[in-house]
TORLO-829186 format. One record per residue: x, y, z of N, C-alpha, C in turn; residue number from 0; residue in one letter. Coordinates in Angstrom, 3 decimals. Layout:
<miros>
{n.xx:X&n.yy:Y&n.zz:Z&ca.xx:X&ca.yy:Y&ca.zz:Z&c.xx:X&c.yy:Y&c.zz:Z&num:NUM&residu:A}
...
</miros>
This chain:
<miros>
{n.xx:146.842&n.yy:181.144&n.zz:90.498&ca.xx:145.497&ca.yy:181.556&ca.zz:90.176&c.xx:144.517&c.yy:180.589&c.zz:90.829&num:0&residu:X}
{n.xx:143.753&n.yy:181.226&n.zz:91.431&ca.xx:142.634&ca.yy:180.287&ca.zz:92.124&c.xx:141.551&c.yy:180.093&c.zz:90.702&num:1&residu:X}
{n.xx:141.048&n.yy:178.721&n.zz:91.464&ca.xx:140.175&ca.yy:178.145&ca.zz:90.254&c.xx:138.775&c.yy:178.320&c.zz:91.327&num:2&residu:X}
{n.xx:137.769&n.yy:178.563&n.zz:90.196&ca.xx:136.480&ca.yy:179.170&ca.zz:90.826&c.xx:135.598&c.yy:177.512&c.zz:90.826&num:3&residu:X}
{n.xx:134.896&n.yy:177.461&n.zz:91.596&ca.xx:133.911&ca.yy:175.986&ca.zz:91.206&c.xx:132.647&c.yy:177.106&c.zz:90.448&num:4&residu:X}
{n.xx:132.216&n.yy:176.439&n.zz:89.465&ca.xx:131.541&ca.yy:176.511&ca.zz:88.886&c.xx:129.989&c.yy:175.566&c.zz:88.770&num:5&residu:X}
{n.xx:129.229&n.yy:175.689&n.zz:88.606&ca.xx:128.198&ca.yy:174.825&ca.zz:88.422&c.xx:128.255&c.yy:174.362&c.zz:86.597&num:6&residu:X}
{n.xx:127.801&n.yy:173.034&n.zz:86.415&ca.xx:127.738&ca.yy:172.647&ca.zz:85.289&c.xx:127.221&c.yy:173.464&c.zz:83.964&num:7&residu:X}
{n.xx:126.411&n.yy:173.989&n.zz:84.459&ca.xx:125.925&ca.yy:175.089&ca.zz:83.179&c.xx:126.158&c.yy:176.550&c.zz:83.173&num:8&residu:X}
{n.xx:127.125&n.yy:176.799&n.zz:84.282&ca.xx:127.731&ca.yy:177.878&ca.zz:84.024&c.xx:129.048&c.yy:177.887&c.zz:83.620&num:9&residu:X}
{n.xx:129.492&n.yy:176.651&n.zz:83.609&ca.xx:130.228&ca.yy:176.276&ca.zz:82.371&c.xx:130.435&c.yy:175.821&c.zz:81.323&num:10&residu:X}
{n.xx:129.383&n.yy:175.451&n.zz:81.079&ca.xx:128.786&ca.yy:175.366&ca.zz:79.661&c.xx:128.302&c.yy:176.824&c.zz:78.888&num:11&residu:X}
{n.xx:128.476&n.yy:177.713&n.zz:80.127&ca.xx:127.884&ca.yy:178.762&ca.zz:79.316&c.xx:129.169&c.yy:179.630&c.zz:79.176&num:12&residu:X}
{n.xx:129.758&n.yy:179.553&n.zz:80.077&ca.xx:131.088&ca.yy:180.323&ca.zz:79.551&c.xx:132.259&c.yy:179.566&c.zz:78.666&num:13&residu:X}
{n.xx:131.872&n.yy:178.054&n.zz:78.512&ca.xx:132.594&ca.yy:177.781&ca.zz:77.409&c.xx:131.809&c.yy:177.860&c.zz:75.871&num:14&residu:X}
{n.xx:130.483&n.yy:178.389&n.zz:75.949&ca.xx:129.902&ca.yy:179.144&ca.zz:74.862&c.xx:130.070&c.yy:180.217&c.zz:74.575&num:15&residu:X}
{n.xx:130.420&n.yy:181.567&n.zz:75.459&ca.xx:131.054&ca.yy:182.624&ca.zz:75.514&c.xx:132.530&c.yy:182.489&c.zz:75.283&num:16&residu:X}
{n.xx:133.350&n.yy:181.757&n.zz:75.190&ca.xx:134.456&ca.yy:181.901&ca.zz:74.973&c.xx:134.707&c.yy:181.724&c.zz:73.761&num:17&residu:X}
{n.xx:133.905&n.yy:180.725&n.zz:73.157&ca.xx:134.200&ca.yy:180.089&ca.zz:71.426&c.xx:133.617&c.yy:181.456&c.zz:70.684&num:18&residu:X}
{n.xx:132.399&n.yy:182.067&n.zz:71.309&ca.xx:131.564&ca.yy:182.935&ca.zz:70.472&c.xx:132.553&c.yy:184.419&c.zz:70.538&num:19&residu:X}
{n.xx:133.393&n.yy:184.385&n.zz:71.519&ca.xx:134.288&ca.yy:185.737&ca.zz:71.598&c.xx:135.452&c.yy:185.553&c.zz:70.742&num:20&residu:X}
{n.xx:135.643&n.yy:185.277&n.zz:70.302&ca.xx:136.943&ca.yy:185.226&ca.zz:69.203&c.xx:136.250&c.yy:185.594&c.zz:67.619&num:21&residu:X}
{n.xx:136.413&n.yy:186.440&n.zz:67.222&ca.xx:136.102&ca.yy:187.534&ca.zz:65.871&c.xx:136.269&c.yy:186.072&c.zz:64.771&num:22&residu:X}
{n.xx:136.614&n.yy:185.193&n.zz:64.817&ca.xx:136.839&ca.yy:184.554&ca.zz:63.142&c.xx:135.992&c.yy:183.704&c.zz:63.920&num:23&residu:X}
{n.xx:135.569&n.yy:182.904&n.zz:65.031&ca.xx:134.738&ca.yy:181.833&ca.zz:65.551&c.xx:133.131&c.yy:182.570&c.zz:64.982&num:24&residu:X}
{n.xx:132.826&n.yy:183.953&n.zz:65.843&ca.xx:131.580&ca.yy:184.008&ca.zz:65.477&c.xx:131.145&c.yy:184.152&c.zz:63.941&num:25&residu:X}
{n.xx:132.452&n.yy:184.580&n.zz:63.457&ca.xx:132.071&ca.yy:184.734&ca.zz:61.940&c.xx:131.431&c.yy:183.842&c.zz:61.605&num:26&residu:X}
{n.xx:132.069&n.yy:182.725&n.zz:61.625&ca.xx:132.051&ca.yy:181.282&ca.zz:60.960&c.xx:130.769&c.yy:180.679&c.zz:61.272&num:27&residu:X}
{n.xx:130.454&n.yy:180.857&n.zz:62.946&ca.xx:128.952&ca.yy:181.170&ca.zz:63.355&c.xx:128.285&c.yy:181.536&c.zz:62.605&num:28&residu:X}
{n.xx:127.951&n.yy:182.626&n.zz:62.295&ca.xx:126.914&ca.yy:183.517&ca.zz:61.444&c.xx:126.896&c.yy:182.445&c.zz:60.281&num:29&residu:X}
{n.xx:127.580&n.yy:182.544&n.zz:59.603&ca.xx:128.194&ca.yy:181.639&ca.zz:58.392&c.xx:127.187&c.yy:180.199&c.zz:58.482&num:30&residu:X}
{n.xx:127.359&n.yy:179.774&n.zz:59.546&ca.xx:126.873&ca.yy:178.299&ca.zz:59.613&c.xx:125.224&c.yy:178.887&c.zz:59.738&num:31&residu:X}
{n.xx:124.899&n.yy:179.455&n.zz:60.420&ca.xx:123.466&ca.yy:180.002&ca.zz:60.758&c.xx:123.132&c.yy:180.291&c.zz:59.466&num:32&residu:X}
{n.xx:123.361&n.yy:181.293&n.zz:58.547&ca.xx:123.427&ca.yy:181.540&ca.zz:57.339&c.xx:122.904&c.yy:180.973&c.zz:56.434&num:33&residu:X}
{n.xx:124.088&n.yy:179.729&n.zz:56.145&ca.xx:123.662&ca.yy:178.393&ca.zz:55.041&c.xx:122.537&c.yy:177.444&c.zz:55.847&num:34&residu:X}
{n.xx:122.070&n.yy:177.573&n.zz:56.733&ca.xx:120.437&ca.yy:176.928&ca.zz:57.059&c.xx:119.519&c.yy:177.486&c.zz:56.130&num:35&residu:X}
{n.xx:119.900&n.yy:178.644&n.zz:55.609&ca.xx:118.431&ca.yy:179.243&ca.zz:54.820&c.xx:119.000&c.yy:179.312&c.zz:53.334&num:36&residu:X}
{n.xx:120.209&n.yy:179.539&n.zz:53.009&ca.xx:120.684&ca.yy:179.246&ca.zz:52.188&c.xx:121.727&c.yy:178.406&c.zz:50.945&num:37&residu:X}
{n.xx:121.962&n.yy:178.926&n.zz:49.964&ca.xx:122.740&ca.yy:178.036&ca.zz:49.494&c.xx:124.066&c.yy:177.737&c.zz:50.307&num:38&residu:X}
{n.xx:124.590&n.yy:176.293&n.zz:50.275&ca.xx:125.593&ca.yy:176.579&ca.zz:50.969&c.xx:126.881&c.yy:176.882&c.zz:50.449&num:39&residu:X}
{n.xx:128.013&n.yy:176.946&n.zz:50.768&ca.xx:129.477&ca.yy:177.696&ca.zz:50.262&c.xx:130.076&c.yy:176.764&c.zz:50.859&num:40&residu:X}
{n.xx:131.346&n.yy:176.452&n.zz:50.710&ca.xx:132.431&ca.yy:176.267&ca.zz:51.691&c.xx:133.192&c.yy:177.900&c.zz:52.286&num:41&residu:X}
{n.xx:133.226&n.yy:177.394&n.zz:53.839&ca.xx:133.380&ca.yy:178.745&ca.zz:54.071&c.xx:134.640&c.yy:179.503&c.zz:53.958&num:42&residu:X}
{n.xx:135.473&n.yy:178.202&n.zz:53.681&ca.xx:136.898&ca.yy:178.786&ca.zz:53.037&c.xx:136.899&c.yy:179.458&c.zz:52.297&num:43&residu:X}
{n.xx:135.892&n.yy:179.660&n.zz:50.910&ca.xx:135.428&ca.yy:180.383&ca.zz:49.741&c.xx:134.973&c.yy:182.100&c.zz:50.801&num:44&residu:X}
{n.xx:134.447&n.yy:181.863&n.zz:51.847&ca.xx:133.844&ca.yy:182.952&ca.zz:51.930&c.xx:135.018&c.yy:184.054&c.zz:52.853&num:45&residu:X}
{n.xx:135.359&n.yy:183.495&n.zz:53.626&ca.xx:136.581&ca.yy:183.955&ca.zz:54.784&c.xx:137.723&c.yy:183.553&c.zz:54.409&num:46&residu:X}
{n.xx:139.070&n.yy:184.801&n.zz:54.861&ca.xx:140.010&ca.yy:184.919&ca.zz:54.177&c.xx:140.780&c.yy:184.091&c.zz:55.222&num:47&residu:X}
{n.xx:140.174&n.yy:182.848&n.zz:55.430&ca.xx:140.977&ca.yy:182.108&ca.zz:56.407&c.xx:141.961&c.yy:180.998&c.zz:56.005&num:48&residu:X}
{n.xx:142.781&n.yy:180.500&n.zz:56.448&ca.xx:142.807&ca.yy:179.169&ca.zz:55.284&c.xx:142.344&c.yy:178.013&c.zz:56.123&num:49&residu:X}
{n.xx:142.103&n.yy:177.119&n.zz:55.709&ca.xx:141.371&ca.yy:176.129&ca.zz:55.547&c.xx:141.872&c.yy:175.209&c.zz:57.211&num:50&residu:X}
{n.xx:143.116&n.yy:175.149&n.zz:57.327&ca.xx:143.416&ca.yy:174.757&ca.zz:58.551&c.xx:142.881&c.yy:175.631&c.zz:60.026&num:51&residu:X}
{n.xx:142.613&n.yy:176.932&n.zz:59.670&ca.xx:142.609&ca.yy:177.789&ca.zz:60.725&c.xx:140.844&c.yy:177.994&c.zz:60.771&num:52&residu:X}
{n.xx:140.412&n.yy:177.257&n.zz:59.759&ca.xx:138.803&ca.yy:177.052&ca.zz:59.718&c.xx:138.456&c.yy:175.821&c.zz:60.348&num:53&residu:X}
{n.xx:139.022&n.yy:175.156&n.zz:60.238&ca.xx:138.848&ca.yy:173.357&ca.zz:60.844&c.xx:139.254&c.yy:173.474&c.zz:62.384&num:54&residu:X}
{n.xx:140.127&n.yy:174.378&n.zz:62.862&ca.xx:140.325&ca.yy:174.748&ca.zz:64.123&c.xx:139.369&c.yy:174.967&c.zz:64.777&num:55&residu:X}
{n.xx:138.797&n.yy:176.255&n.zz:64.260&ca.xx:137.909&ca.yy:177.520&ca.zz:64.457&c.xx:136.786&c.yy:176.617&c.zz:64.661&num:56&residu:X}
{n.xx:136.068&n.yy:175.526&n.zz:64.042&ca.xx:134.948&ca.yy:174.549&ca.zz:63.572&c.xx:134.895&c.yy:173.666&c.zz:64.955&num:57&residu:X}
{n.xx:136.488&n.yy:172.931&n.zz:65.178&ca.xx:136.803&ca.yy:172.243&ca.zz:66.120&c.xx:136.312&c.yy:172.641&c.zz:67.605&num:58&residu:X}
{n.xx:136.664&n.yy:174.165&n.zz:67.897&ca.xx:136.480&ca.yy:174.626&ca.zz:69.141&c.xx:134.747&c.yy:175.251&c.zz:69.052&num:59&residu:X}
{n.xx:134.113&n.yy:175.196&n.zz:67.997&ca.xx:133.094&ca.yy:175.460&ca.zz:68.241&c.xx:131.959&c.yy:174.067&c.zz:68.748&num:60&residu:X}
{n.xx:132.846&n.yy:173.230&n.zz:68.012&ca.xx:132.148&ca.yy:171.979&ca.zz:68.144&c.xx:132.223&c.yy:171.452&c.zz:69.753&num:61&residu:X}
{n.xx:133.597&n.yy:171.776&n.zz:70.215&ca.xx:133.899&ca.yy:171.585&ca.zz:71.688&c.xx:132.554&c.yy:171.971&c.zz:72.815&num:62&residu:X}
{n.xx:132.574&n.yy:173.514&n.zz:72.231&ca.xx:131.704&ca.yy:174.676&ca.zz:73.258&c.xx:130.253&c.yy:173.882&c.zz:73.165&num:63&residu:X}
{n.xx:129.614&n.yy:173.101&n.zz:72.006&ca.xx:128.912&ca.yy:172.468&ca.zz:72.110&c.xx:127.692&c.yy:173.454&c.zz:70.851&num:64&residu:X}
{n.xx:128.276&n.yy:174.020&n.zz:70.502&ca.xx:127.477&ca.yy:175.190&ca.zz:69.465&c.xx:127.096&c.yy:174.458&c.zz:67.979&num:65&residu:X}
{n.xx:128.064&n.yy:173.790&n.zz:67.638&ca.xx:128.050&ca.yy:173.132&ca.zz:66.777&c.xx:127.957&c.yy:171.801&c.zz:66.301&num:66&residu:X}
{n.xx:127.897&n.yy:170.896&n.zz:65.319&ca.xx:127.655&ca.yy:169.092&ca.zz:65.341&c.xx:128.171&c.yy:169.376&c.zz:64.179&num:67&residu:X}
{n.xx:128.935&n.yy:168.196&n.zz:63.277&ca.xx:129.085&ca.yy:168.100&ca.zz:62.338&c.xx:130.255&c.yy:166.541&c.zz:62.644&num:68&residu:X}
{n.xx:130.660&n.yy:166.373&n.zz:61.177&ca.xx:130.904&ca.yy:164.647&ca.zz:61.129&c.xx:132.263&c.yy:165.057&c.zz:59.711&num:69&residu:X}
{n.xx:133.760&n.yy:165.280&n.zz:59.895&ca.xx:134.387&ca.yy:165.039&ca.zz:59.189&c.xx:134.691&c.yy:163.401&c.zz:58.577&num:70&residu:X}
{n.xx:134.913&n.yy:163.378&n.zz:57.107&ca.xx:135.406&ca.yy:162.235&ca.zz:56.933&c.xx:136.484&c.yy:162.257&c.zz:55.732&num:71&residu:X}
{n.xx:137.175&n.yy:163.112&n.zz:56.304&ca.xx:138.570&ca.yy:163.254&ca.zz:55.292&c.xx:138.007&c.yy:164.110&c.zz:53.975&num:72&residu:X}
{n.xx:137.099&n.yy:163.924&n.zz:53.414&ca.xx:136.867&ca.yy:164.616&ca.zz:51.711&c.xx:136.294&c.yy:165.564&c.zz:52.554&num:73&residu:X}
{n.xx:134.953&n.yy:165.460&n.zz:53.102&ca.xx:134.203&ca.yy:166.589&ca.zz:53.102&c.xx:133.508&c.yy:166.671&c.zz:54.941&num:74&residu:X}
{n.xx:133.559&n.yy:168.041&n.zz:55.071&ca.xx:133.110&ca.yy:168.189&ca.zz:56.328&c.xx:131.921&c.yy:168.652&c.zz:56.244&num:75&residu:X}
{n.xx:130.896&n.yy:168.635&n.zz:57.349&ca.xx:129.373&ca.yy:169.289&ca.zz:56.941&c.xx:129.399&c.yy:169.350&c.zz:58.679&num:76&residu:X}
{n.xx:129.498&n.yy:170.693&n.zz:59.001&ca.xx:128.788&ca.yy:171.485&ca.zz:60.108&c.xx:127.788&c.yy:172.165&c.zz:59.967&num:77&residu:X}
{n.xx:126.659&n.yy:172.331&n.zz:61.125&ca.xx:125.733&ca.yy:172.955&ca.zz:61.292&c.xx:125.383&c.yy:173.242&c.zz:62.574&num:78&residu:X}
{n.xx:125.002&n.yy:174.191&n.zz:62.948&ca.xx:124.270&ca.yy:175.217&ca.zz:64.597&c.xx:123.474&c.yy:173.924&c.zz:65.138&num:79&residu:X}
{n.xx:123.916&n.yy:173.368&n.zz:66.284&ca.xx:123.101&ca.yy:172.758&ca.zz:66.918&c.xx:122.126&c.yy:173.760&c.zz:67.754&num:80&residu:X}
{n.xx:121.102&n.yy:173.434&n.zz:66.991&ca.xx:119.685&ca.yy:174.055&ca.zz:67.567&c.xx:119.162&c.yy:174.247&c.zz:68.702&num:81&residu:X}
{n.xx:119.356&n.yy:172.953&n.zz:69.290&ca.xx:118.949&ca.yy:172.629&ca.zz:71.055&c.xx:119.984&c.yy:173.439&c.zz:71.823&num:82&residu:X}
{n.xx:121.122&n.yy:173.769&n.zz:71.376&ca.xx:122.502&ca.yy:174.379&ca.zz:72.099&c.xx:122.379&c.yy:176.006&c.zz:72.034&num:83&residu:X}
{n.xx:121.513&n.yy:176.380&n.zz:70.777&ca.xx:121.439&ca.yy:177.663&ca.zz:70.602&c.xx:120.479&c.yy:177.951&c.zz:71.682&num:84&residu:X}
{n.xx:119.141&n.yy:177.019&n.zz:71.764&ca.xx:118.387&ca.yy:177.772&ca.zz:72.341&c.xx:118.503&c.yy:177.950&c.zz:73.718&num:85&residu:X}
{n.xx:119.525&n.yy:177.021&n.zz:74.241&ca.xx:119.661&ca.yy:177.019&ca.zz:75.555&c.xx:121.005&c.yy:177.941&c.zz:75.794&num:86&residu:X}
{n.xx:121.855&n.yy:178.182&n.zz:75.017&ca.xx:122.600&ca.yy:179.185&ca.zz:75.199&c.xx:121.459&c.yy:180.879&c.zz:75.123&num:87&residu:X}
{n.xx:120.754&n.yy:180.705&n.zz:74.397&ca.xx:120.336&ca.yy:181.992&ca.zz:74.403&c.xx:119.058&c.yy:181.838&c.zz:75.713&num:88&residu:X}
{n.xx:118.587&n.yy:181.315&n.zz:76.594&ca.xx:117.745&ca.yy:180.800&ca.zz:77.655&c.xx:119.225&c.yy:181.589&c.zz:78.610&num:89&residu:X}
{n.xx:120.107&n.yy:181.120&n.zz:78.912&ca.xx:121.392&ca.yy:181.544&ca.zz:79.690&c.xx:121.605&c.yy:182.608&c.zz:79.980&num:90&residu:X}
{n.xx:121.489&n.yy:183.103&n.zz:78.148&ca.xx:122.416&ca.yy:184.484&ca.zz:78.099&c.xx:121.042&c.yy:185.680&c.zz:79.078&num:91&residu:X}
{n.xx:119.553&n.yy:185.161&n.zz:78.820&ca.xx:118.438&ca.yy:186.021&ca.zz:78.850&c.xx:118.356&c.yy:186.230&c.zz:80.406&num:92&residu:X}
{n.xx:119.467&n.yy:185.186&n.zz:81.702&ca.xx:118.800&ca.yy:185.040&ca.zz:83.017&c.xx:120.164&c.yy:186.226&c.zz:83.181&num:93&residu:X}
{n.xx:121.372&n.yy:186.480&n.zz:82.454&ca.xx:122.403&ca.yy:187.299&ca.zz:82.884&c.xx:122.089&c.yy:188.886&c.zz:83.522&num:94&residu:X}
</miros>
């Protein structure tokens, strides 16, 4: 398989498209977008995921750059990095 060169932010943008294409990632998305306005949940409570396959899911979002958050063994706290949204959605608007 040939490998394509890419420019830096068009890979940043398709490694935002890739985290956001997987059905339990964007969920969890929404989810995080969500608890900005509201109360929050653990989202294990909300999705029939278990808890390892959420910390995954969290992990690769955090990768794509969509997300920030700071585990420390008890408790994790993710949230939508803002600056990432808006420039992912700046991206998606030149497609």
């Amino acid at each position: 398989m040939k490998q394509l060169d890419l420019a830096h932010e068009d890979e940043r943008l398709v490694a935002m498209l890739r985290a956001l294409g997987n059905p339990a990632r964007y969920r969890i998305f929404q989810e995080l977008r969500q608890a900005e306005t509201e109360q929050n949940r653990p989202l294990g409570s909300i999705l029939p995921l278990a808890q390892s396959t959420v910390s995954e899911h969290l992990r690769r979002l955090k990768d794509a750059g969509l997300v920030t958050g700071e585990n420390d063994n008890a408790n994790a706290r993710y949230v939508v990095d803002e600056d990432a949204l808006a420039w992912f959605q700046r991206a998606v608007e030149t497609l």
